[in-house]
ROLUM-673088 format. One line per 3 residues: for each residue x, y, z of N, C-alpha, C. Coordinates in pm, whole numbers, plus 50000, padded with zeros to 5 digits. Example, Ala and Ser with C-alpha at 12.3 -4.5 7.8 and 13.67 -1.06 7.14 Angstrom:
51319 49431 50780 51230 49550 50780 51320 49670 50780; 51285 49775 50708 51367 49894 50714 51290 50003 50787
***
This chain:
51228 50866 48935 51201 50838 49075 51082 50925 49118; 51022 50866 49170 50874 50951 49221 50875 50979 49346; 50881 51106 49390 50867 51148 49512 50742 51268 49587
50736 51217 49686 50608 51317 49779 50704 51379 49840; 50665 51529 49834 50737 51639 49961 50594 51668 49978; 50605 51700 50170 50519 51741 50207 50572 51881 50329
50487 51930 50312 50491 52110 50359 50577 52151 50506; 50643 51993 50560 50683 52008 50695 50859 51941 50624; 50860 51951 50519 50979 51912 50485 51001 51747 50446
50942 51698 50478 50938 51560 50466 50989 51493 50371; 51010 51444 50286 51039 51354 50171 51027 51225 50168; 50928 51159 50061 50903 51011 50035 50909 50963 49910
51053 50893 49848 51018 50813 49766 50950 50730 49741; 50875 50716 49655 50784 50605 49660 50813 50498 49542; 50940 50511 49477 50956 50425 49397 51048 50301 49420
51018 50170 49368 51073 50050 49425 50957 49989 49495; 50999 49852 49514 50937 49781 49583 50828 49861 49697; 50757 49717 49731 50681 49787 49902 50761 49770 49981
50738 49856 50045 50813 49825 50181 50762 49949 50330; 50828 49924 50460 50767 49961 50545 50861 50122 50575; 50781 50198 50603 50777 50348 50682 50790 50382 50801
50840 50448 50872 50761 50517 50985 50823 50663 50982; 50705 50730 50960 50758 50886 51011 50694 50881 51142; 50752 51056 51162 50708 51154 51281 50505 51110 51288
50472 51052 51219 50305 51070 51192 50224 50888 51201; 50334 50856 51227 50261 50754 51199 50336 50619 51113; 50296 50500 51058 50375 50387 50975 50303 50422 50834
50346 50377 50734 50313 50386 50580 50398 50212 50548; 50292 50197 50458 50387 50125 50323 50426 50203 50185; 50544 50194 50158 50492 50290 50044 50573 50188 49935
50621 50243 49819 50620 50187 49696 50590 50208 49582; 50577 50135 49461 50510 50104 49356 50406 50232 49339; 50493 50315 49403 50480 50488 49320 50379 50512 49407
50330 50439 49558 50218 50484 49607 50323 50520 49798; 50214 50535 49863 50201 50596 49974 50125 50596 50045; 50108 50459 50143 49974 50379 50204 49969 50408 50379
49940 50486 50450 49906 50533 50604 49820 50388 50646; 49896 50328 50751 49873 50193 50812 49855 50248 50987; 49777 50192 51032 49711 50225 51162 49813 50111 51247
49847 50010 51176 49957 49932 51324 50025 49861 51235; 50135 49783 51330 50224 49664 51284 50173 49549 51163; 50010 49537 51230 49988 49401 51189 49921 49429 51061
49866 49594 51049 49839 49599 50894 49943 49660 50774; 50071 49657 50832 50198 49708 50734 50229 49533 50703; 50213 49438 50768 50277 49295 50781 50143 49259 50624
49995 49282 50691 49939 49271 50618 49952 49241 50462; 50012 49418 50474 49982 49487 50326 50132 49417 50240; 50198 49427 50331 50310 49425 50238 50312 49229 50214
50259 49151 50283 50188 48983 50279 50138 48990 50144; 50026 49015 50167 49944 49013 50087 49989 49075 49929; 50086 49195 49967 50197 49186 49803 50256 49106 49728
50316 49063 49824 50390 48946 49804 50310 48769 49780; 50206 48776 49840 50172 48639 49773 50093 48671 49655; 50037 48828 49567 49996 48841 49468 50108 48869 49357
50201 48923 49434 50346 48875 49339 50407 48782 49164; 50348 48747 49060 50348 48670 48967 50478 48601 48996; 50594 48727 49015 50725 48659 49054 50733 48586 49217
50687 48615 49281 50681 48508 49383 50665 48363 49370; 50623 48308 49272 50512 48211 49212 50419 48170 49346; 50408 48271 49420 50277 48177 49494 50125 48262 49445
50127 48289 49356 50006 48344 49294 49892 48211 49290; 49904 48114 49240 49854 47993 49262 49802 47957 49390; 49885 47966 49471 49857 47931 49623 49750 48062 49673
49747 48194 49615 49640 48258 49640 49511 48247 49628; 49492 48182 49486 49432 48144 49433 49310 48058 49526; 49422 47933 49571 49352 47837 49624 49285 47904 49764
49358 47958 49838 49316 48041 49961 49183 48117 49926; 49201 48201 49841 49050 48304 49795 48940 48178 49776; 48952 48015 49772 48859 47977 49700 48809 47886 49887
48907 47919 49950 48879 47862 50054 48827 47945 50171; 48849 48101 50162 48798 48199 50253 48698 48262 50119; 48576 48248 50123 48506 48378 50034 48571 48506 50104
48566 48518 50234 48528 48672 50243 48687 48758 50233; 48819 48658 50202 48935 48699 50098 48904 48779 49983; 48840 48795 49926 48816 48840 49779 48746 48952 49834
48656 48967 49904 48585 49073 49948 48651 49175 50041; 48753 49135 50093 48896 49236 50155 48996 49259 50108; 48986 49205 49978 49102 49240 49887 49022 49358 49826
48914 49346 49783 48839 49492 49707 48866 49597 49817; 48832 49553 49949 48818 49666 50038 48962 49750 50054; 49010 49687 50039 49171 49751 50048 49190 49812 49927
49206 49750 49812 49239 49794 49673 49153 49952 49644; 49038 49921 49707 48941 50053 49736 49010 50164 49825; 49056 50142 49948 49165 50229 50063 49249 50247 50000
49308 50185 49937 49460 50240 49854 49417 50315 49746; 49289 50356 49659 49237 50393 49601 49183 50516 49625; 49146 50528 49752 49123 50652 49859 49246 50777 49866
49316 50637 49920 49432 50736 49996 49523 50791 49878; 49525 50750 49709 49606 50790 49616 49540 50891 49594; 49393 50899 49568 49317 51026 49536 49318 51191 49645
49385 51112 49772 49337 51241 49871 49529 51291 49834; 49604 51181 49816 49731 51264 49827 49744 51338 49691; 49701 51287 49549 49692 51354 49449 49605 51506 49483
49489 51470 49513 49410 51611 49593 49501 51679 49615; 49580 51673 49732 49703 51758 49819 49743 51785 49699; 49866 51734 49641 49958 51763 49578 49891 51882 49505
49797 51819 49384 49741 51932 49308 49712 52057 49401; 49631 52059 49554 49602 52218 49588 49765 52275 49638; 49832 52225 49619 50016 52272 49652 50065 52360 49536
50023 52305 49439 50062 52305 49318 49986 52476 49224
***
């Protein structure tokens, strides 16, 4: 089980599915061993959407498919995110390691 403690006592598993957060600080998705800081409702609905229709077991992977071929600028906010979640794993690894 993978867990974040943070210096105010806190505790976050992050293992299992996505799913939605809210601490004292704010909403998170967390999950799939990560720990994602979401600015509102509609980008936790987002994130955790957009899991789920990239899902293999969902089978709507297909139906993504077709969507990315119908919005270009889908594919280009999927990097942008995959990039933010990419961010935000590196600044909490940062933390952890100067804890450590």
């Amino acid at each position: 089980m993978t867990t974040i403690r943070f210096t105010d006592g806190v505790e976050v598993h992050t293992s299992g599915p996505l799913r939605r957060l809210e601490l004292h600080d704010g909403l998170y998705v967390v999950g799939n061993s990560m720990l994602i800081p979401c600015e509102s409702e509609a980008e936790v609905r987002e994130m955790l959407e957009g899991e789920l229709a990239n899902s293999p077991s969902s089978g709507a992977a297909a139906a993504t498919n077709v969507a990315a071929e119908e919005d270009p600028l889908r594919a280009a906010r999927g990097i942008a995110v995959a990039l933010a979640i990419a961010a935000v794993m590196w600044a909490v690894i940062a933390a952890v390691w100067a804890l450590a």
